[in-house]
MOPAC internal coordinates of N, CA, C and O (Angstrom, degrees):
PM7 1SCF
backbone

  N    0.0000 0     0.00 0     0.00 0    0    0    0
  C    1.4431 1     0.00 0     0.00 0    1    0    0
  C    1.5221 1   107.24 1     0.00 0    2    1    0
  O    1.2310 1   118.15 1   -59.56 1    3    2    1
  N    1.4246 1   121.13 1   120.44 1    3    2    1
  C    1.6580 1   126.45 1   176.41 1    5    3    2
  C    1.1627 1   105.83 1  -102.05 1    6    5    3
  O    1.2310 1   110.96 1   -97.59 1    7    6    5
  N    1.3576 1   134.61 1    82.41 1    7    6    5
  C    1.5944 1   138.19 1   155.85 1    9    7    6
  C    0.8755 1   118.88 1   -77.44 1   10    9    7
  O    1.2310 1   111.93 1   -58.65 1   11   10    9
  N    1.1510 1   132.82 1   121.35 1   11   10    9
  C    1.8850 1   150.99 1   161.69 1   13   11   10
  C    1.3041 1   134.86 1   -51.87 1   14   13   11
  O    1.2310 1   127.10 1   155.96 1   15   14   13
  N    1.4070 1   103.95 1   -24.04 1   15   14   13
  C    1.4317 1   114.02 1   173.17 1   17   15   14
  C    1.5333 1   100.27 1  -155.92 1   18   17   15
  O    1.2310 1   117.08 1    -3.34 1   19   18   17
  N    1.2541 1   123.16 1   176.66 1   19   18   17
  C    1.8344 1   133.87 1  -176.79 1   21   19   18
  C    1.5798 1   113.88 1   -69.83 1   22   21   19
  O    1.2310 1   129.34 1   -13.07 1   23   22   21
  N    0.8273 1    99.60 1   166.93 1   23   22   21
  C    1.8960 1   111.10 1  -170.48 1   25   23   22
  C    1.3718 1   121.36 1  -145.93 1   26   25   23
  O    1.2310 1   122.06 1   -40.12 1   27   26   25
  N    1.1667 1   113.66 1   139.88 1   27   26   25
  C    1.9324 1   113.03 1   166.01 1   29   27   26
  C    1.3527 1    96.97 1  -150.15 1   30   29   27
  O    1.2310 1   126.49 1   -48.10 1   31   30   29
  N    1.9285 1   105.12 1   131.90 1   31   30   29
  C    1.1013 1   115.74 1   164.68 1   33   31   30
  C    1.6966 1    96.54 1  -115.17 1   34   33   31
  O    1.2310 1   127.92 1   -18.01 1   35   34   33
  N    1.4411 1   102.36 1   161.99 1   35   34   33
  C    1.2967 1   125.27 1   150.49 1   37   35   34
  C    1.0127 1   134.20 1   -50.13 1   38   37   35
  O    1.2310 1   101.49 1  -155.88 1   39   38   37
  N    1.1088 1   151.35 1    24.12 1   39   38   37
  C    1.9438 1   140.54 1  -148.65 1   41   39   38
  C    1.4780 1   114.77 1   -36.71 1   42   41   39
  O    1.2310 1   125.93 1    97.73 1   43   42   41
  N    1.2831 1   106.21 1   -82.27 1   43   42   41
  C    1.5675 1   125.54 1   162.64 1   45   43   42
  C    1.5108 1   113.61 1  -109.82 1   46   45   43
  O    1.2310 1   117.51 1     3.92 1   47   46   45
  N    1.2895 1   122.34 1  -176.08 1   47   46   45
  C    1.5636 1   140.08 1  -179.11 1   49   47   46
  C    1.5162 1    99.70 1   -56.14 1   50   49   47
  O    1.2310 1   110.64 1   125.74 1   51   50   49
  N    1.3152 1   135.21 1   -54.26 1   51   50   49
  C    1.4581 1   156.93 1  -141.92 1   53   51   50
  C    1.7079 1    97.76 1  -119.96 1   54   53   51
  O    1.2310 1   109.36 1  -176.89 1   55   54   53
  N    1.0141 1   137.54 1     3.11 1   55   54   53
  C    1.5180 1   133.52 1  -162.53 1   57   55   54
  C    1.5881 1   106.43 1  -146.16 1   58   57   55
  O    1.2310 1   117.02 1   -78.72 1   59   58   57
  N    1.1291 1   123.27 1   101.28 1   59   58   57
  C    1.2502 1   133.57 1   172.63 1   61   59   58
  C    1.7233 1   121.69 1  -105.54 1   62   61   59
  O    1.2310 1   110.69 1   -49.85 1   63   62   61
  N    1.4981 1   135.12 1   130.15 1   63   62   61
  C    1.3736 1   145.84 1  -165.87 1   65   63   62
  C    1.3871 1   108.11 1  -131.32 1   66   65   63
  O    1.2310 1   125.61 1   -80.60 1   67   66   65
  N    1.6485 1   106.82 1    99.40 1   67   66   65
  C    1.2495 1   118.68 1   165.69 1   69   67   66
  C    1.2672 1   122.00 1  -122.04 1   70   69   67
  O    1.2310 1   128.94 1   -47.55 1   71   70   69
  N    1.3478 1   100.38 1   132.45 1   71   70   69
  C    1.6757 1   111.67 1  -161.14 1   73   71   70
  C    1.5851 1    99.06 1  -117.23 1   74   73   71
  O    1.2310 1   121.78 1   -44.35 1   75   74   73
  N    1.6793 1   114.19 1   135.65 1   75   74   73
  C    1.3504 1   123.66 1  -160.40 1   77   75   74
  C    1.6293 1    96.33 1  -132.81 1   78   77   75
  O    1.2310 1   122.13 1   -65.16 1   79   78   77
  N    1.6301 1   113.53 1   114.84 1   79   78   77
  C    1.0432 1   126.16 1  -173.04 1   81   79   78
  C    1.5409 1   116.33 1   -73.37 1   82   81   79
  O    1.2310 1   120.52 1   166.15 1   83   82   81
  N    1.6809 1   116.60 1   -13.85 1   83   82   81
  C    1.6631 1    97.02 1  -168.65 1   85   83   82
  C    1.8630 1    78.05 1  -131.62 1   86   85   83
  O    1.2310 1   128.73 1   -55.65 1   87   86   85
  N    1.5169 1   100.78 1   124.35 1   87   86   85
  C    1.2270 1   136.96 1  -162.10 1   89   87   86
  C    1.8529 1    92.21 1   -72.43 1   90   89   87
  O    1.2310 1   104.25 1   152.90 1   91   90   89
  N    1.2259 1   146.66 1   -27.10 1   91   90   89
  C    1.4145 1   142.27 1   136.49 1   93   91   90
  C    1.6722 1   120.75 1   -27.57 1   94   93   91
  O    1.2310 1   122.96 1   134.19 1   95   94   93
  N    1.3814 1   111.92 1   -45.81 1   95   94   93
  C    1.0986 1   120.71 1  -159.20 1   97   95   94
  C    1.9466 1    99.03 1   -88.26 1   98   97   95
  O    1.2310 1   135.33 1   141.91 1   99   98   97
  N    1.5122 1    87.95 1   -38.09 1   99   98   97
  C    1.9272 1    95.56 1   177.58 1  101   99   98
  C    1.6058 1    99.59 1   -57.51 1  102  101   99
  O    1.2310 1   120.63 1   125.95 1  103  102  101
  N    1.3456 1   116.41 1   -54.05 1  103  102  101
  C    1.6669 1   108.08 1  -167.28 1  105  103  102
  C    1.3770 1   104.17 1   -71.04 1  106  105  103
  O    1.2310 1   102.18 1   169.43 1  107  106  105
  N    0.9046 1   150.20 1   -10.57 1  107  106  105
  C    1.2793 1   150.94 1  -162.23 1  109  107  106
  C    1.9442 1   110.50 1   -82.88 1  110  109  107
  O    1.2310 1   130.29 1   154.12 1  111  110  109
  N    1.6129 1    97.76 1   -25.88 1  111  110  109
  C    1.6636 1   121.55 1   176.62 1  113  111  110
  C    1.6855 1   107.82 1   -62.15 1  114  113  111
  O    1.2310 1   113.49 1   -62.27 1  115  114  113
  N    1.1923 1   129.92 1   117.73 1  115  114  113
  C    1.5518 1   118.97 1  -165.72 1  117  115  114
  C    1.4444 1   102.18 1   -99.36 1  118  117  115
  O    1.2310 1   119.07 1  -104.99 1  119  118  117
  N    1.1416 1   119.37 1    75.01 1  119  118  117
  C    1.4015 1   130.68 1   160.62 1  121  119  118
  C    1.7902 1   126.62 1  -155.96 1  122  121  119
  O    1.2310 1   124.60 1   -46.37 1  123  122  121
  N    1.1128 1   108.78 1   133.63 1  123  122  121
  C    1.5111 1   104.22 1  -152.45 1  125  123  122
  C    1.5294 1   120.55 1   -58.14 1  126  125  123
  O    1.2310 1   126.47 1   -19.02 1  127  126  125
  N    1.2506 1   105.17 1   160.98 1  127  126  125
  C    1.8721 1   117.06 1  -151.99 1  129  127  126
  C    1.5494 1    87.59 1   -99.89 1  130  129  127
  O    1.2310 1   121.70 1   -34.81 1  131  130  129
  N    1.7663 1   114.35 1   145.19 1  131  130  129
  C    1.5636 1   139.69 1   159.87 1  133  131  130
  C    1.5438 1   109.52 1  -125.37 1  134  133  131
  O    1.2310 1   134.67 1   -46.55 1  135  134  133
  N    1.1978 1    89.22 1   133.45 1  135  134  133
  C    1.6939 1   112.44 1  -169.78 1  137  135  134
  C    1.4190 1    94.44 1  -104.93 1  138  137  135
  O    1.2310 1   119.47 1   -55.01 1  139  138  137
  N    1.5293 1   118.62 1   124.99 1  139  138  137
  C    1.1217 1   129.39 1  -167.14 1  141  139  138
  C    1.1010 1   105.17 1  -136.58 1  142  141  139
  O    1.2310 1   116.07 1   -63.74 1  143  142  141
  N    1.3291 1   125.07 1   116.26 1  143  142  141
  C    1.6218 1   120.43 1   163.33 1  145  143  142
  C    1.3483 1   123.74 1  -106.58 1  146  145  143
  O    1.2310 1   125.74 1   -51.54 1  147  146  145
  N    1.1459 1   106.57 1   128.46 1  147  146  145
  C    1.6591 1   115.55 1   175.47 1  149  147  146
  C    1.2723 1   136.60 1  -102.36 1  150  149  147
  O    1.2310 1   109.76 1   -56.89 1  151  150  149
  N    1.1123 1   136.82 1   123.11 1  151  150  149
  C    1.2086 1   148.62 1  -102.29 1  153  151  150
  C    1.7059 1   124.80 1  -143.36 1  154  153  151
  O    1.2310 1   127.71 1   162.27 1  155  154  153
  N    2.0050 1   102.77 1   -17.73 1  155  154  153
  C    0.9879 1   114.87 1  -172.83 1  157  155  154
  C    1.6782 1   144.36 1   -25.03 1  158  157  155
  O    1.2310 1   143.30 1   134.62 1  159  158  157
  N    1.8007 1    72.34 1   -45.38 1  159  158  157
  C    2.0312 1    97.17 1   166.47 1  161  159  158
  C    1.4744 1    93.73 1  -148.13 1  162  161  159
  O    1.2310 1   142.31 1   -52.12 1  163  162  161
  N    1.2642 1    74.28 1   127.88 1  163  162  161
  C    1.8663 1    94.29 1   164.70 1  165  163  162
  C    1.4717 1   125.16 1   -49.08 1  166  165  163
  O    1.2310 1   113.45 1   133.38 1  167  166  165
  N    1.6335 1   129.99 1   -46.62 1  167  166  165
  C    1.4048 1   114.18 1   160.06 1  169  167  166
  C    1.3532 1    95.95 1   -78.30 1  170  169  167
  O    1.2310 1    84.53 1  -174.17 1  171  170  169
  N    1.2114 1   171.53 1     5.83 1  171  170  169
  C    1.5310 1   150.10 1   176.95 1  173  171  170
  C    1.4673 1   105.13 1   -90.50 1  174  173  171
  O    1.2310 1   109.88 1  -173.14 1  175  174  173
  N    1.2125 1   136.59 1     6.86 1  175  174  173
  C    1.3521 1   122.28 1  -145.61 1  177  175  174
  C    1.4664 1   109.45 1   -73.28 1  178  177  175
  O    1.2310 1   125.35 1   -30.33 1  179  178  177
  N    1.4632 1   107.32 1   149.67 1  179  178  177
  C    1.4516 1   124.64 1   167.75 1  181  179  178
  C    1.3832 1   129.43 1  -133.95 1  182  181  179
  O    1.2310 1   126.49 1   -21.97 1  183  182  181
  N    1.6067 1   105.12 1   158.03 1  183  182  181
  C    1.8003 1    94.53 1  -175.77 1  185  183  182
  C    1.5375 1    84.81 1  -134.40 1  186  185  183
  O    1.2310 1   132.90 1   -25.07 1  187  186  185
  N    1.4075 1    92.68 1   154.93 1  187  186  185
  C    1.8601 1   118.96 1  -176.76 1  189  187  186
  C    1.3246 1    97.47 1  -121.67 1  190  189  187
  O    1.2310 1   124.53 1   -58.69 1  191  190  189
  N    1.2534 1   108.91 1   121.31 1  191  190  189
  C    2.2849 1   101.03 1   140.59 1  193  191  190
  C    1.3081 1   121.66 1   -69.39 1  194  193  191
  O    1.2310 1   114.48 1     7.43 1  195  194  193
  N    1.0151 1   128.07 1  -172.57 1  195  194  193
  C    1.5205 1   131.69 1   177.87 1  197  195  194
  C    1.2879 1   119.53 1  -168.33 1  198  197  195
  O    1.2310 1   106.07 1   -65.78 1  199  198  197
  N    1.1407 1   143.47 1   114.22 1  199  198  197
  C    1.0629 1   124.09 1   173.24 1  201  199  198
  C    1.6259 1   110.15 1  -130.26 1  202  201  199
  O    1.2310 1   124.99 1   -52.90 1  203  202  201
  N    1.4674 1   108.02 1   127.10 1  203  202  201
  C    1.5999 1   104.24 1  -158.40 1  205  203  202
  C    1.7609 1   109.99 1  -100.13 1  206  205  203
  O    1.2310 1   110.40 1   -63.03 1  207  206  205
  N    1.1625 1   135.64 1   116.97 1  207  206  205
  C    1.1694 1   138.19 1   167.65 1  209  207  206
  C    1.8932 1   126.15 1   -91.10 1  210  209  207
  O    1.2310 1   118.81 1   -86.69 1  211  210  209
  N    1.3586 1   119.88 1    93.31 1  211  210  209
  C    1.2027 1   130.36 1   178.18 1  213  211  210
  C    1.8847 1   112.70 1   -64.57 1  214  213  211
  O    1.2310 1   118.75 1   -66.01 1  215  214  213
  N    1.0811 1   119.98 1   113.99 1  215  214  213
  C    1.1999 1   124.07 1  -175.67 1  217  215  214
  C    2.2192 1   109.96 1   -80.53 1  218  217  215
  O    1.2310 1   123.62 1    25.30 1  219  218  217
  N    0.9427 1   110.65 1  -154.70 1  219  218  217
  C    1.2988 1   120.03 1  -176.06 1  221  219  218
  C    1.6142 1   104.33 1   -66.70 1  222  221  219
  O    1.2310 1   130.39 1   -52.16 1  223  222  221
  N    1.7429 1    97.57 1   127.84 1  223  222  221
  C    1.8256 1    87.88 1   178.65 1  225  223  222
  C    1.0491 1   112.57 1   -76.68 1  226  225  223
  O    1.2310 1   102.73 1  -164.98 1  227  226  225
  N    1.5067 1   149.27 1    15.02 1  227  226  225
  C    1.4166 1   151.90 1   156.94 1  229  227  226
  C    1.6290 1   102.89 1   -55.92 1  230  229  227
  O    1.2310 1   130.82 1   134.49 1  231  230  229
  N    1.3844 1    96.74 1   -45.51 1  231  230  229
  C    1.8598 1   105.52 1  -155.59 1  233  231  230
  C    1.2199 1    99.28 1   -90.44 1  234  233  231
  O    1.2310 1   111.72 1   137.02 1  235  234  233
  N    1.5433 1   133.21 1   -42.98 1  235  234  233
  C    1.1515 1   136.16 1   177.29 1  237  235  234
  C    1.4291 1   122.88 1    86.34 1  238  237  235
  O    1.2310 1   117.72 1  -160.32 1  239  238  237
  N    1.2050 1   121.95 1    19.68 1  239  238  237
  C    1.2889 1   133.90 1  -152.09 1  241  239  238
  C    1.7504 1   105.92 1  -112.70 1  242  241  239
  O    1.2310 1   131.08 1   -67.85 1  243  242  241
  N    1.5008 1    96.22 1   112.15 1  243  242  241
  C    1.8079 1    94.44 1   167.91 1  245  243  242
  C    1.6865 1   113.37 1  -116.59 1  246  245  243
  O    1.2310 1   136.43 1   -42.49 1  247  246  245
  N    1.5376 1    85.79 1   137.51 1  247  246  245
  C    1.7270 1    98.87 1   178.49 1  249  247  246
  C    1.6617 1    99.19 1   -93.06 1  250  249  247
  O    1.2310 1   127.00 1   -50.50 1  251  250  249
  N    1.4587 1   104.13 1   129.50 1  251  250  249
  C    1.6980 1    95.48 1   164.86 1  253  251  250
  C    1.7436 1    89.55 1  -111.20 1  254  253  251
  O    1.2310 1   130.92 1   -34.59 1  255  254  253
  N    1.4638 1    96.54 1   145.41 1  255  254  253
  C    1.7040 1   109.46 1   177.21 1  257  255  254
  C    1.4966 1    92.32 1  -119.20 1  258  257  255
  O    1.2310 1   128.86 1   -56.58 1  259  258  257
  N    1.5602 1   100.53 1   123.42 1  259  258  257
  C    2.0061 1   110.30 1   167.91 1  261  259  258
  C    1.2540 1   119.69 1  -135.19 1  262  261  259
  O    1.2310 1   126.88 1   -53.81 1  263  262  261
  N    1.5802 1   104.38 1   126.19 1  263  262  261
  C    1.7807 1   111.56 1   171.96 1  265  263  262
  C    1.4474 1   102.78 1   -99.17 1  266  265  263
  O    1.2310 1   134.77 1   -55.72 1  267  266  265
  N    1.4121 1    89.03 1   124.28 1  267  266  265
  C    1.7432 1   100.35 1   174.56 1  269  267  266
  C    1.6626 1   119.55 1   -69.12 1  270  269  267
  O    1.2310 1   120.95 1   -75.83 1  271  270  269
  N    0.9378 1   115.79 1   104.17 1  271  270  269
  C    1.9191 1   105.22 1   174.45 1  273  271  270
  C    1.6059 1   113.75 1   -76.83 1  274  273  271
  O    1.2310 1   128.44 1   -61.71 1  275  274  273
  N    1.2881 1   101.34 1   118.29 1  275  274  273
  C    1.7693 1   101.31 1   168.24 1  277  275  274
  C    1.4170 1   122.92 1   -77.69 1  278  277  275
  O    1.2310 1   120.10 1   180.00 1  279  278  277

């Protein structure tokens, strides 16, 4: 995925996806990093970081933050 600038989608009510284009700014998030490789097609391949932040269990709300590696 080549994004140009940062992103947040909605997923569900409780599930938030924000993707952070300059890989400084991803480590800078203080919650621990998952190395994910994806695999869909073998020449297409891609890898994501992730780093998931769970908010208040009242609210129920998780942010996943991902830098795409090309």
């Amino acid at each position: 995925m080549n994004q140009e600038r940062n992103w947040a989608t909605v997923a569900t009510p409780r599930t938030v996806y924000v993707g952070i284009v300059d890989r400084s700014e991803f480590d800078r998030i203080a919650s621990p990093m998952t190395d994910h490789r994806l695999a869909a097609e073998p020449h297409n391949r891609r890898d994501v970081l992730t780093k998931t932040v769970e908010q208040h269990a009242a609210l129920g709300v998780t942010v996943v933050f991902q830098h795409w590696v090309s």
